[in-house]
C-alpha positions in Angstrom: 166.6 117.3 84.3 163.3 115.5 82.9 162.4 117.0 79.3 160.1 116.1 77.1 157.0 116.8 74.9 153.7 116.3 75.7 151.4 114.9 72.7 149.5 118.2 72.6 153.1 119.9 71.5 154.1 121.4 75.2 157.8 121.7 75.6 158.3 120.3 79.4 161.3 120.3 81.6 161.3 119.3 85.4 164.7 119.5 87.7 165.4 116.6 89.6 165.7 118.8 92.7 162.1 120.1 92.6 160.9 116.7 92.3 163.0 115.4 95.5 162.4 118.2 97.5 161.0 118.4 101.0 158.6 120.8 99.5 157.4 118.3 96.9 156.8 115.7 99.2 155.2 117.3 101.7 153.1 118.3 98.5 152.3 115.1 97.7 152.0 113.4 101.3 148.7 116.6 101.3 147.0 114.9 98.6 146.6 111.4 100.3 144.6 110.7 103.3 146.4 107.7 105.2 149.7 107.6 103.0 152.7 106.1 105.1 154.6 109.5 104.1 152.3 111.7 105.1 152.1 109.8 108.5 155.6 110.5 108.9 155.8 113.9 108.1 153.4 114.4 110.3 155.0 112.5 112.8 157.8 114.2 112.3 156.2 117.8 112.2 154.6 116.9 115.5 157.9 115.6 117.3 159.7 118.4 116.7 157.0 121.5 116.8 155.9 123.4 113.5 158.7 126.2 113.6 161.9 123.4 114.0 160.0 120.8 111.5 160.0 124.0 108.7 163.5 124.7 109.7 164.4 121.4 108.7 162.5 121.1 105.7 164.2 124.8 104.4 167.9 122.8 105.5 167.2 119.7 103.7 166.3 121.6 100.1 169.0 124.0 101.2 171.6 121.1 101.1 170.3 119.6 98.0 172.7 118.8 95.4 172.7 117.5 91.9 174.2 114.3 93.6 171.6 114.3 96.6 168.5 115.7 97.0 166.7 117.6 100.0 164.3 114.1 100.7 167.4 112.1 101.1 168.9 114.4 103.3 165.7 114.5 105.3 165.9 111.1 105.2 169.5 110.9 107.1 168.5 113.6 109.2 165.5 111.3 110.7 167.5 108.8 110.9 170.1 110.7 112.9 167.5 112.2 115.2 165.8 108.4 116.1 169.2 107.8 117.4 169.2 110.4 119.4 165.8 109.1 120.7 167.1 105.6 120.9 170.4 106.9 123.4 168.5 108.9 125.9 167.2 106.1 128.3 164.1 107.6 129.2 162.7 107.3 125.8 164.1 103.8 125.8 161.6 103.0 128.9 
């Protein structure tokens, strides 16, 4: 948790998991034109259709814990799924 006060007097606190989320950082990948995130998510959203990529966005913040948050768990989920790119030879080709 991120607490503080801002210098007009506003009592702020922020969880961890909100900031990590898939949610937040497809947030934030909207706001920039030609980010390298936003590129990916795209990518991403584009490999595997609209309705899977939102599937996976829900199980990553789903699975978020204290100890790991849902855009690390998207992050080993990509990473899984380029593997399963890289093993089937026609993609290799």
């Amino acid at each position: 948790m991120i607490t503080g006060k801002t210098p007009n007097g506003f009592n702020v606190s922020i969880k961890k998991r909100v900031i990590h989320s898939m949610d937040m950082t497809r947030r934030l990948a909207s706001m920039g034109e030609n980010t390298p995130v936003k590129d990916f998510i795209d990518m991403f959203e584009r490999l595997l259709g609209k309705e899977q990529f939102d599937k996976l966005m829900e199980h990553c913040d789903e699975s978020a814990t204290d100890e790991k948050y849902g855009d690390d768990i998207f992050q080993e989920e990509a990473a899984y799924i380029f593997e399963l790119l890289n093993e089937d030879e026609d993609v290799k080709n």
